[in-house]
VODO-65614 format. One record per residue: x, y, z of N, C-alpha, C, O in turn. Coordinates in steps of 0.02 Angstrom, whole numbers, plus 32768, in hexadecimal, padded with zeros to 4 digits. Layout:
BEGIN
XYZXYZXYZXYZ;...
# end
This chain:
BEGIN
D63E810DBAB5D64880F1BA72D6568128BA40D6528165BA44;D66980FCBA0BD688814DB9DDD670812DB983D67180F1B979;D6608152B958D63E813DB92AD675811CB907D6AF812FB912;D66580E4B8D6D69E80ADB8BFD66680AAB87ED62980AEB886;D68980A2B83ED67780A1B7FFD6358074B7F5D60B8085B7CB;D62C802AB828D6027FF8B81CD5DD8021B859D5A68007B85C;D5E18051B886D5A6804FB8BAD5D38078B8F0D604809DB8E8;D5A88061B933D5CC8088B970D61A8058B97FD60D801CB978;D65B8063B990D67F803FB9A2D686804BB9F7D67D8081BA13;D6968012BA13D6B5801BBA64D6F28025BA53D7158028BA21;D6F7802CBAA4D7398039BA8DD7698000BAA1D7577FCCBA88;D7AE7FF7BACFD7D87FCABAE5D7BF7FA0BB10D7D87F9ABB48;D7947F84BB01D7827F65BB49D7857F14BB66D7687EFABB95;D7B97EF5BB31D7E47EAFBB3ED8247EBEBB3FD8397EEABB1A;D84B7E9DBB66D8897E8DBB7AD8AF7E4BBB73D8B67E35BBAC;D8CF7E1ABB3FD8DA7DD0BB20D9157DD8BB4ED92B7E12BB49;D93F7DACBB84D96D7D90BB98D9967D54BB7ED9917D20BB9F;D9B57D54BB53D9C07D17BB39DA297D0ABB54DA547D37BB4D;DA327CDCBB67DA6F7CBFBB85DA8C7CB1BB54DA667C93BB2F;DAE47CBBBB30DADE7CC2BB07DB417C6DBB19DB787C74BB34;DB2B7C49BB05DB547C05BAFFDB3A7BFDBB67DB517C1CBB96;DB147BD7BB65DAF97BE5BBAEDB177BAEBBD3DB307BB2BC0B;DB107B66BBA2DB367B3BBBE5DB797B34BBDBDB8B7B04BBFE;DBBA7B54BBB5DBE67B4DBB9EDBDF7B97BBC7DBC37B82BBFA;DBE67BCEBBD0DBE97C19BBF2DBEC7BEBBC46DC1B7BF6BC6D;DBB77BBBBC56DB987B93BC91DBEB7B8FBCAEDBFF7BA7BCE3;DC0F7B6CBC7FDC3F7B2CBC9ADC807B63BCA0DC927B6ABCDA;DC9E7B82BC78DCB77BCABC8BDCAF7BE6BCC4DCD87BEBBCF2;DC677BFDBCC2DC617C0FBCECDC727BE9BD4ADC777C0CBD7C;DC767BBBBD49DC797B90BD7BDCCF7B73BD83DCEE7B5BBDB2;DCDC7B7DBD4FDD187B6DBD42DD467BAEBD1FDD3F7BC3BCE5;DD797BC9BD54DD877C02BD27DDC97BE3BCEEDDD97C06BCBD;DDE67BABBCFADE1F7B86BCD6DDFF7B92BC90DE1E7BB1BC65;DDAF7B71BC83DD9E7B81BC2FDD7F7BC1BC1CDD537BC2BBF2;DD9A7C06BC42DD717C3BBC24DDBD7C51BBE8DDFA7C52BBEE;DD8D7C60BBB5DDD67C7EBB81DDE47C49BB58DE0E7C55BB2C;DDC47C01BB5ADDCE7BC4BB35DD9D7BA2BB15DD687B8EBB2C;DDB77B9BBAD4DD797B74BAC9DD5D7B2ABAE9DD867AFFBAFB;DD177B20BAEEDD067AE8BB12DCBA7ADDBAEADC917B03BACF;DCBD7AA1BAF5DC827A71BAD1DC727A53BB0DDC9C7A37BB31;DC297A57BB1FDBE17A27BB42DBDA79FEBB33DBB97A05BAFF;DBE479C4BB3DDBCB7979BB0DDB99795CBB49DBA37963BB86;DB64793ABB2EDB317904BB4CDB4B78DEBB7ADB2E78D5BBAF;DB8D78BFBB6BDBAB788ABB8ADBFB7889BB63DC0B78A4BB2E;DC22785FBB92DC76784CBB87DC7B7819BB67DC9177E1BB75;DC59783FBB1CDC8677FBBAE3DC8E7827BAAADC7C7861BAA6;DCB677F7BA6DDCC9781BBA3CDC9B7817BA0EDC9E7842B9E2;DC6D77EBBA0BDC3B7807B9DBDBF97820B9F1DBCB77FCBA03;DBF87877B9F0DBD2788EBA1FDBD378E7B9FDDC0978FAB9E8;DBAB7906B9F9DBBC794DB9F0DBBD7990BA2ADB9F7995BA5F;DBD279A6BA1ADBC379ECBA40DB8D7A0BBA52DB827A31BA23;DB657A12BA79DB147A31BA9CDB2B7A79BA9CDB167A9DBA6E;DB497A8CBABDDB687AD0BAB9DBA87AD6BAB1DBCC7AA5BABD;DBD07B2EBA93DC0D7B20BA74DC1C7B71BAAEDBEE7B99BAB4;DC507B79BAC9DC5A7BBBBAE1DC697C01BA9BDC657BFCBA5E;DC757C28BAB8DC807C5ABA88DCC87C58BA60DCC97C5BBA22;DCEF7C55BA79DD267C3DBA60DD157C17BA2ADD0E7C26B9EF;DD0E7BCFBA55DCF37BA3BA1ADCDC7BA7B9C7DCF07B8DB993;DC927BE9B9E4DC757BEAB9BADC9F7C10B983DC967BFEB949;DCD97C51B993DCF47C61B97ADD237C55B94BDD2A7C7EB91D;DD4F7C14B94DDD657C06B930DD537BB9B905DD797B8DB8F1;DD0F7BBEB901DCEB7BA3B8B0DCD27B54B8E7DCD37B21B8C5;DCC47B4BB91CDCA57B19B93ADC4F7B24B96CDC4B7B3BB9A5;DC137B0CB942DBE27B18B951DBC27AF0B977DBE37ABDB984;DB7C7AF2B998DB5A7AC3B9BBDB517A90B996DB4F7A9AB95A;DB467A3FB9B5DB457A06B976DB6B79F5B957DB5B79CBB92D;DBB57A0DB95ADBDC7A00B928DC0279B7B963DC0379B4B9A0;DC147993B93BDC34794CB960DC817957B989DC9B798BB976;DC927949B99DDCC17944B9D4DCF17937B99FDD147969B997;DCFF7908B978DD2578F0B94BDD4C7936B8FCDD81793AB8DF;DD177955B8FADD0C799CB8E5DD2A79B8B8FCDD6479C4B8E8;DD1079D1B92FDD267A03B963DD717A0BB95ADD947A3BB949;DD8179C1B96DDDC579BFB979DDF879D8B94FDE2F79F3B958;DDCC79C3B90FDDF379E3B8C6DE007A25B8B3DE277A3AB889;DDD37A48B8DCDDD07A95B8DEDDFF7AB5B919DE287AE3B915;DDEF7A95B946DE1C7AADB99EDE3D7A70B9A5DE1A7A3DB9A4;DE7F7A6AB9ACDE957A36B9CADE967A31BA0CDE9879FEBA2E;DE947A78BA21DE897A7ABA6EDE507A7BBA97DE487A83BAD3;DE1F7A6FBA59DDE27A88BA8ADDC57A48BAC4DDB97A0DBABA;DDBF7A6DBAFEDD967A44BB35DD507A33BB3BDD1D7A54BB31;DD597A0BBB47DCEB79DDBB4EDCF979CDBB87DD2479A9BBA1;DCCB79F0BB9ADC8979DFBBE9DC5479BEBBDDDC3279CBBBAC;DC43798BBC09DBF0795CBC0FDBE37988BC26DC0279ACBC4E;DB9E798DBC08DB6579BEBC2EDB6A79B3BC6DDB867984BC88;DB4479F2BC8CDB1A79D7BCCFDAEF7A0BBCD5DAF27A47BCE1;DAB479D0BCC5DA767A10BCBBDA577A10BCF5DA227A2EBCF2;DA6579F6BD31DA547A03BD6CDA727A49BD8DDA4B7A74BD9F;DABA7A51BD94DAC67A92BD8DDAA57ACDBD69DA867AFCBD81;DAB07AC1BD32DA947AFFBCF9DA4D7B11BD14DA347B49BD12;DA2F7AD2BD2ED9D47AF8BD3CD9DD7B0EBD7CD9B07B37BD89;DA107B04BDBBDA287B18BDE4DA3F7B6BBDF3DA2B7B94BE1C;DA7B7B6CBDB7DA837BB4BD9BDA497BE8BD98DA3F7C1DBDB6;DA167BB5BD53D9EE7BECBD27D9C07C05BD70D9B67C42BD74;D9A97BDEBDA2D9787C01BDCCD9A17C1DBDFED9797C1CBE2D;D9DA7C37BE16DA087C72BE27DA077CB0BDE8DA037CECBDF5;DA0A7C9EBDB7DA107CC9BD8CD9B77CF3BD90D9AB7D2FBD96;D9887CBCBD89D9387CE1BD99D94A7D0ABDC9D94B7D48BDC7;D9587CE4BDF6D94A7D1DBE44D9787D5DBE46D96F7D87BE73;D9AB7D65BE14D9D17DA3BE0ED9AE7DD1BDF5D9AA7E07BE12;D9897DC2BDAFD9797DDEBD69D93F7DEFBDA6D9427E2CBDAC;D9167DDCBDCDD8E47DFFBDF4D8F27E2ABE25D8C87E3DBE4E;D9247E38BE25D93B7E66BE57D94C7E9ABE21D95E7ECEBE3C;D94D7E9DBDE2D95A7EF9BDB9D9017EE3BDA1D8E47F1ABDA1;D8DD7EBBBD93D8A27EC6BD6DD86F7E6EBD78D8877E36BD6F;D8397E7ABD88D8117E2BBD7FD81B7E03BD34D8107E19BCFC;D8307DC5BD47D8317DA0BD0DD7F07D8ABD05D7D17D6CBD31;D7D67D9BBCC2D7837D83BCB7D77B7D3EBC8ED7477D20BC9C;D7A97D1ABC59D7AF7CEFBC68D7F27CC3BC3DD81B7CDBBC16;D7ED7C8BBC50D8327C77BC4CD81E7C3FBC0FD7E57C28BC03;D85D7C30BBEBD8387C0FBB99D87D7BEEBB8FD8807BC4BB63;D8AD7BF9BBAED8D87BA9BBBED90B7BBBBBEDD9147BF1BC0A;D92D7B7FBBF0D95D7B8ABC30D99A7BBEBC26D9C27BCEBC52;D9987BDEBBD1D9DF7C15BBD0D9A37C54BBAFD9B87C72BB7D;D9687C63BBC3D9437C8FBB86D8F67CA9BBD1D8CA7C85BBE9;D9027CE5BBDBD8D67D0BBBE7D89B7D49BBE5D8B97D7FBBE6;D86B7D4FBBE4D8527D81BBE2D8377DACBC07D82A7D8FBC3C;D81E7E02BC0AD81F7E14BC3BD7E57E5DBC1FD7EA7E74BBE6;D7C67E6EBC3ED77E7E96BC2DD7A07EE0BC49D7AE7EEBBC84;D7AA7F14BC0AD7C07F54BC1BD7837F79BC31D74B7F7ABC18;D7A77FACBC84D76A7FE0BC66D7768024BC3DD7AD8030BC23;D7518042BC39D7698082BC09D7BF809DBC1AD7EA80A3BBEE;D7C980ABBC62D7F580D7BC7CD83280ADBC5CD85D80C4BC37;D82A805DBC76D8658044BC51D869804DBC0BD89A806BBBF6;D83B8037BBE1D8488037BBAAD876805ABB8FD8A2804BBB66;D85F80B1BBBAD87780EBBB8AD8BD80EFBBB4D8C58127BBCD;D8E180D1BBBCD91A80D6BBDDD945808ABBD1D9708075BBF8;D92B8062BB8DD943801DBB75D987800EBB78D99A7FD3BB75;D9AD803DBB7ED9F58033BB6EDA27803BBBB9DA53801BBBD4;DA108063BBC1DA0E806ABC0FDA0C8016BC3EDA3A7FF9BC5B;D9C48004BC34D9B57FD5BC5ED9DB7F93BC3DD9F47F67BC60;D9DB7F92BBFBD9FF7F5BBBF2DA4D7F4CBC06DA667F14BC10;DA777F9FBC0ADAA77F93BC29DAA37F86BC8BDAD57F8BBCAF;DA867F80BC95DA827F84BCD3DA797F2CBCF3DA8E7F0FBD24;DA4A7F18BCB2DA327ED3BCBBDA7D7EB1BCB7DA967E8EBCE3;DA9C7EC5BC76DAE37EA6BC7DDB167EA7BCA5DB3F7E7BBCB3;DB117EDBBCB6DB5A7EF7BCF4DB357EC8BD35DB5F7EA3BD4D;DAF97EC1BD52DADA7EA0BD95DAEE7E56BD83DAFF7E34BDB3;DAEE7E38BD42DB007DEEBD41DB457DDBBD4BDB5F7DA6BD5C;DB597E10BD3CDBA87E22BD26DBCF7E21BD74DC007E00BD85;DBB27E41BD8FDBAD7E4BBDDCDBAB7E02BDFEDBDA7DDFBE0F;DB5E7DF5BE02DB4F7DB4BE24DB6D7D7DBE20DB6B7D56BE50;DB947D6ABDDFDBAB7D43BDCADBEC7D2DBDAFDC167D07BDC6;DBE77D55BD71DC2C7D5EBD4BDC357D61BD07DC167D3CBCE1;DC667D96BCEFDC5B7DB6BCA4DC6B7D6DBC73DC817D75BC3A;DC617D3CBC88DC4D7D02BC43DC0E7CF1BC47DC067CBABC2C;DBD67D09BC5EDBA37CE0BC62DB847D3BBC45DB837D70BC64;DB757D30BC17DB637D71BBE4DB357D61BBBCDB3F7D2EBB9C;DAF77D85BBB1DAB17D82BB8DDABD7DB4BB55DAE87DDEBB4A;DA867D9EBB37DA777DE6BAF8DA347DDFBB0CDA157DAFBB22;DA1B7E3ABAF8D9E07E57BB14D9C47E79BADDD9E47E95BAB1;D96D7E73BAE4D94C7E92BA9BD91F7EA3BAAED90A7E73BACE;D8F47ED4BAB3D8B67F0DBAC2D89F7F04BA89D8C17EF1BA59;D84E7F14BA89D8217F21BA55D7CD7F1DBA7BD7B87F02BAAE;D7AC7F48BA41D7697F48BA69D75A7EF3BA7DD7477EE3BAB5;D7657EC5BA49D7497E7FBA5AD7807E6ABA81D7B07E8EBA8D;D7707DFEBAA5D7AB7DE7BAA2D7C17DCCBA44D7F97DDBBA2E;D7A67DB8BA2DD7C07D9FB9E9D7F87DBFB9D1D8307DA6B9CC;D7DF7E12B9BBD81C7E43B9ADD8677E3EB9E7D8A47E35B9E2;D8307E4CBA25D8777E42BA51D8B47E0DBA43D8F17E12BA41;D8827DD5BA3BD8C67D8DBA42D8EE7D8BB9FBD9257D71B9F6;D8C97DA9B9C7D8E77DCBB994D9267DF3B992D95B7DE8B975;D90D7E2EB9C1D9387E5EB9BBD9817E3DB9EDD9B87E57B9F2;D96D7E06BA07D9B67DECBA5DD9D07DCEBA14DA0D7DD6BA11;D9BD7DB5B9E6D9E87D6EB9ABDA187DB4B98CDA537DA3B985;DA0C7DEFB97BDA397E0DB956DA757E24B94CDA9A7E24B91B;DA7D7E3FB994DADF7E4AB9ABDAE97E23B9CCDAFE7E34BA04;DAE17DDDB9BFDB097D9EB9F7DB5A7D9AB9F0DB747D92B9B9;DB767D9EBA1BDB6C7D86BA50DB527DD2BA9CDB417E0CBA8E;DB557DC9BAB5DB4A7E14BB01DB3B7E4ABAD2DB687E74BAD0;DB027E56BAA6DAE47E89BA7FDAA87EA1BA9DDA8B7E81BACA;DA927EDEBA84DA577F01BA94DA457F0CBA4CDA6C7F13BA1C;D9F77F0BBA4DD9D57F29BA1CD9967F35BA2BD9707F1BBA54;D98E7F64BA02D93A7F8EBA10D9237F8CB9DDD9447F93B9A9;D8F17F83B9DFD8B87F8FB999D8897FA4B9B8D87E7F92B9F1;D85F7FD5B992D8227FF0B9A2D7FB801EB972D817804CB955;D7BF8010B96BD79A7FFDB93CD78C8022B908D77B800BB8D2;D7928061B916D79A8091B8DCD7EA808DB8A1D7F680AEB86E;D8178056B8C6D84D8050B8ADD8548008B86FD8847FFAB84C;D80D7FE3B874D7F97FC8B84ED7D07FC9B808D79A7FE6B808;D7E87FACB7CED80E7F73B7C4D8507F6FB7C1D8787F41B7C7;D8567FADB7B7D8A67FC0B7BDD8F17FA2B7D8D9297F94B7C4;D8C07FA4B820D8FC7F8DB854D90B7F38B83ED93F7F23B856;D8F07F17B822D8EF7EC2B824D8E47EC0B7D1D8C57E92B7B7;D90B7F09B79CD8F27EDCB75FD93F7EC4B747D9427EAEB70D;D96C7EC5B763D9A37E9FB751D9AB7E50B780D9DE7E2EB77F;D97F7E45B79CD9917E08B7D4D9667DBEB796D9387DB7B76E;D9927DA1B7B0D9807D49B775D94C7D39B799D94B7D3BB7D7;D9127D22B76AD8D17CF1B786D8E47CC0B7AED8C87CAFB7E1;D9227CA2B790D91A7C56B7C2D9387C67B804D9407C3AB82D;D94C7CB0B814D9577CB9B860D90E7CCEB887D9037CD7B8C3;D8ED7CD1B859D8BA7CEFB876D88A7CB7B8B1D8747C8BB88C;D8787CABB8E6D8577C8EB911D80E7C52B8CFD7DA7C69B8B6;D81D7C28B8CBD7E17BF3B8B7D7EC7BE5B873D7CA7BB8B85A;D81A7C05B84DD82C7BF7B81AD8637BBAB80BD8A07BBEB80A;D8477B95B803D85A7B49B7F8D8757B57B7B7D8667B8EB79E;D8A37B28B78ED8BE7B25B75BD88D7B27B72AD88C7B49B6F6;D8517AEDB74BD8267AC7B70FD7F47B0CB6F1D7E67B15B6B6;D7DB7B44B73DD7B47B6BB739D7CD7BA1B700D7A87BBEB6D7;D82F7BA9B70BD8407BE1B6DFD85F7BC2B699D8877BE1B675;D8497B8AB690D84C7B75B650D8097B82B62FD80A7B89B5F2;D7D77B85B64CD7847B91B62ED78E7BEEB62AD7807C15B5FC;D7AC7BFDB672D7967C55B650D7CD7C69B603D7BF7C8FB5D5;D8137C3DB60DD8167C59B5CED8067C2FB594D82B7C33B563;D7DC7C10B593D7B57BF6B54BD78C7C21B54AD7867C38B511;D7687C3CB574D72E7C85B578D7407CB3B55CD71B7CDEB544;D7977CB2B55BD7BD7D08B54AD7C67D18B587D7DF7D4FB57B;D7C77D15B5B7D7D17D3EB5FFD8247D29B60ED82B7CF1B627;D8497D41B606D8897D38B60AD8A97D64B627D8E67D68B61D;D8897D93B656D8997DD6B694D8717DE0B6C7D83A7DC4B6C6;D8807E02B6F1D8437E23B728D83A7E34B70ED8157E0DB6F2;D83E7E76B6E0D8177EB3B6C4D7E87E8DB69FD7C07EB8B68C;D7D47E54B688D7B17E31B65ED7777E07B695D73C7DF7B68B;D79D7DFEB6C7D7847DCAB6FDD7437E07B710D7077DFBB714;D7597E31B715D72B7E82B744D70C7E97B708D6E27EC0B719;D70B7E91B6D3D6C57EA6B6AAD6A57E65B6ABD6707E63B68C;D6B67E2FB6C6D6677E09B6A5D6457E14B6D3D6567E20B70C;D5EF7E0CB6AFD5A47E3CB6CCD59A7DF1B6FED5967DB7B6E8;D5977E09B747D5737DCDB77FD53E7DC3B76CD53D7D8DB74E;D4FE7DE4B76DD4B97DE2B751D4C37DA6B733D4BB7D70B74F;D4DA7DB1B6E6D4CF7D84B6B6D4FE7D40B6D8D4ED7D05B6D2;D52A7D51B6F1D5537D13B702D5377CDCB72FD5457CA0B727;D5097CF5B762D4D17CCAB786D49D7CB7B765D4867C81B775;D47F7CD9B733D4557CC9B70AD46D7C89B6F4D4587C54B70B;D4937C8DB6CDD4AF7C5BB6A0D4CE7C13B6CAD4CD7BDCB6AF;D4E97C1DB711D5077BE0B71DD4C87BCCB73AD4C47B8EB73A;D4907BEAB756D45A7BC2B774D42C7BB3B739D3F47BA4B74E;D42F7BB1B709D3F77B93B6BAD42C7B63B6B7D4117B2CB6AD;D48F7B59B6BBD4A07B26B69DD4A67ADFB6D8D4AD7AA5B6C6;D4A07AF8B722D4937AC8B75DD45B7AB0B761D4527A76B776;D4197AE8B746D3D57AA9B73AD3CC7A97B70DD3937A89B6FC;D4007A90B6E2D4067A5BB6A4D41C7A30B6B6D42479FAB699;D4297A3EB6E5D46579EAB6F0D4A779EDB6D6D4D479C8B6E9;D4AB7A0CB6B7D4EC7A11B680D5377A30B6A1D5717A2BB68D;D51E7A4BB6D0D54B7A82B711D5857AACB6D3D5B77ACAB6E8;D5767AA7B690D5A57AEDB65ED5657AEFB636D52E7AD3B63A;D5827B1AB60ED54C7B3FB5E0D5607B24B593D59A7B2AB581;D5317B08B56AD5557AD3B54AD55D7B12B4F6D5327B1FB4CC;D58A7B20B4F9D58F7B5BB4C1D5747B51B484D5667B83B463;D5637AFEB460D55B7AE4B424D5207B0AB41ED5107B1FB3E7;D4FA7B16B452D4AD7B1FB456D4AD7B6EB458D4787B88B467;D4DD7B92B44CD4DE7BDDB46FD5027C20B41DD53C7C2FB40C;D4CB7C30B406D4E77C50B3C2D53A7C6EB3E1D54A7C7CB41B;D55B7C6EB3AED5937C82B3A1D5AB7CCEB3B5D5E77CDFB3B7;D5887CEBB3BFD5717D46B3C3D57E7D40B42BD5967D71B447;D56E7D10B44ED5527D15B47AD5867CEFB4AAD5887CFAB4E6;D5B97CB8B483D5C77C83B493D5FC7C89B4D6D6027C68B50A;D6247CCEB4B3D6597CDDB4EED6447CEBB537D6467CCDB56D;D6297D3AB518D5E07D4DB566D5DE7D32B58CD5F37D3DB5C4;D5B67CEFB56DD59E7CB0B5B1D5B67C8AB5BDD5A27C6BB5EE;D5F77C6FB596D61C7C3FB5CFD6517C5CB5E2D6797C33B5F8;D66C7CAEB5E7D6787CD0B621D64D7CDAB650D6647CDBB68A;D5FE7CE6B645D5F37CE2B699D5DA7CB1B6ADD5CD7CB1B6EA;D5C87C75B687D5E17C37B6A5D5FA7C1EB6D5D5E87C00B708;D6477C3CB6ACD6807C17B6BCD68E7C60B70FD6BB7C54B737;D66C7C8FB716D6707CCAB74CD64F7CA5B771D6767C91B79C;D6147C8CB779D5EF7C70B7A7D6047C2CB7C6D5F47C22B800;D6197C0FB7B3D63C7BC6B7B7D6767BD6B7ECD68D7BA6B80C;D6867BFDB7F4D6D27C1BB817D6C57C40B86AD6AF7C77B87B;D6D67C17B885D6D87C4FB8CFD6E57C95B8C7D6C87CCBB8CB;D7307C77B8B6D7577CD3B8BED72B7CFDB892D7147D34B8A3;D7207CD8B84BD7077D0DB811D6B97D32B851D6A97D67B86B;D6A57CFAB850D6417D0DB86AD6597D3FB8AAD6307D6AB8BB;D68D7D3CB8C9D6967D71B90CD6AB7DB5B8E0D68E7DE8B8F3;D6CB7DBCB8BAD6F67DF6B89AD6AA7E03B874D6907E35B88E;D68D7DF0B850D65D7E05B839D60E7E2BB852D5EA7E50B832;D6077E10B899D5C47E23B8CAD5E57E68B8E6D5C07E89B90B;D6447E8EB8D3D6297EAEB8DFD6097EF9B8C3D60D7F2FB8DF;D5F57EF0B89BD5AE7F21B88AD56B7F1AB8A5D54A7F4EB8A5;D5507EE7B8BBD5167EDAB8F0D53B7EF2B92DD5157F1DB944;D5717EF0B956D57F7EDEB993D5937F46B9B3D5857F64B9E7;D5B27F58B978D5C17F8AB980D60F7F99B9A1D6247FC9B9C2;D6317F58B988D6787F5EB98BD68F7F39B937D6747F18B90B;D6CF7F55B944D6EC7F30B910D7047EFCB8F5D7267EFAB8C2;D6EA7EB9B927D6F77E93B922D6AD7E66B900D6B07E2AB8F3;
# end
């Protein structure tokens, strides 16, 4: 461990796998006629119906997941839709396990396009390395459309963090002395648990950044959401809270109330940066 501003930091020791347009990469992949094209996933073969997944293409030229077939069309005239088949895809994803365990153990798996994986030191310190290696073996096994983005960090939280940042087939590292730094330009609402409703309360608090998100005090922030849960009240009712004080606490409130916030925050107890 190496000293980090809040405490001791670890060091790299998560690995986030995340598949990056996974059942649309799927059908490409299986099909080399749609690699290079855009293509839309739909539920089922009708026209009022949206897109589940969009390929890269797709996504490229201004057509997203959810967007309606009818849409779509207005954007791509050419674009192709596939019915799922999520019998395949879970077919795929456990060929794809049994690969990813042959460069490293998958420790555990958190959906059918999104993995994780427990570094030890040696890897860690060689992150860039191993992540190219992870890519070129899929690349191998399979075929260069079926492409992940990859993210290291002492936690998984940071990790699956760091796989969202160069999407699409990106690498990123964070590590912990490189914090707040490394994540103070990234938007709250990408952040893991941050619901719309949640980052409409942090910015009534004023919290309108990470760098804002990473000073509020955990201490007080548990304090405060466990006095406003055995109230019954589950917020902190500000009418009741002098004016001097008011922001303070329904930022850590509004910190405690939050997955992502309460993980990014423990770590100063935990002795990572997350």
């Amino acid at each position: 461990m190496t000293q980090h501003s809040r405490g001791q930091a670890r060091g790299i020791e998560r690995l986030y796998l995340d598949f990056d347009s996974f059942f649309a990469s799927a059908e490409q992949h299986f099909n080399p006629d749609l690699r290079g094209r855009p293509v839309g996933v739909v539920p089922l073969d009708a026209l009022h119906t949206g897109c589940i997944a969009v390929s890269r293409e797709a996504n490229a030229r201004g057509v997203k997941s959810n967007t309606p077939i009818s849409k779509a069309r207005e954007i791509i005239p050419d674009m192709i839709f596939v019915v799922a088949r999520h019998d395949v895809y879970v077919r795929l994803h456990k060929r794809i396990l049994d690969m990813i365990d042959t460069v490293m153990p998958v420790a555990h798996v958190r959906s059918i396009d999104e993995v994780v994986c427990n570094l030890l030191p040696a890897e860690g310190a060689r992150a860039d390395d191993l992540a190219r290696e992870l890519k070129a073996a899929l690349s191998t096994a399979f075929s260069d459309v079926l492409i992940c983005s990859i993210g290291m960090a002492p936690t998984e939280l940071l990790a699956k963090i760091a796989a969202e940042l160069h999407k699409p087939d990106g690498f990123s590292l964070i590590k912990a002395e490189d914090l707040p730094e490394a994540l103070s330009g990234i938007d709250l609402g990408d952040l893991p648990g941050i619901s719309k409703g949640m980052r409409a309360r942090l910015e009534a608090a004023g919290v309108h950044d990470f760098n804002g998100l990473w000073s509020l005090a955990p201490k007080q922030a548990r304090a405060i959401w466990a006095a406003s849960r055995a109230s019954g009240s589950g917020t902190v009712s500000m009418a009741t809270i002098p004016s001097a004080q008011r922001r303070r606490r329904a930022c850590s409130a509004t910190a405690a109330s939050c997955p992502a916030i309460g993980a990014i925050r423990r770590r100063s107890r935990s002795a990572h940066a997350c």
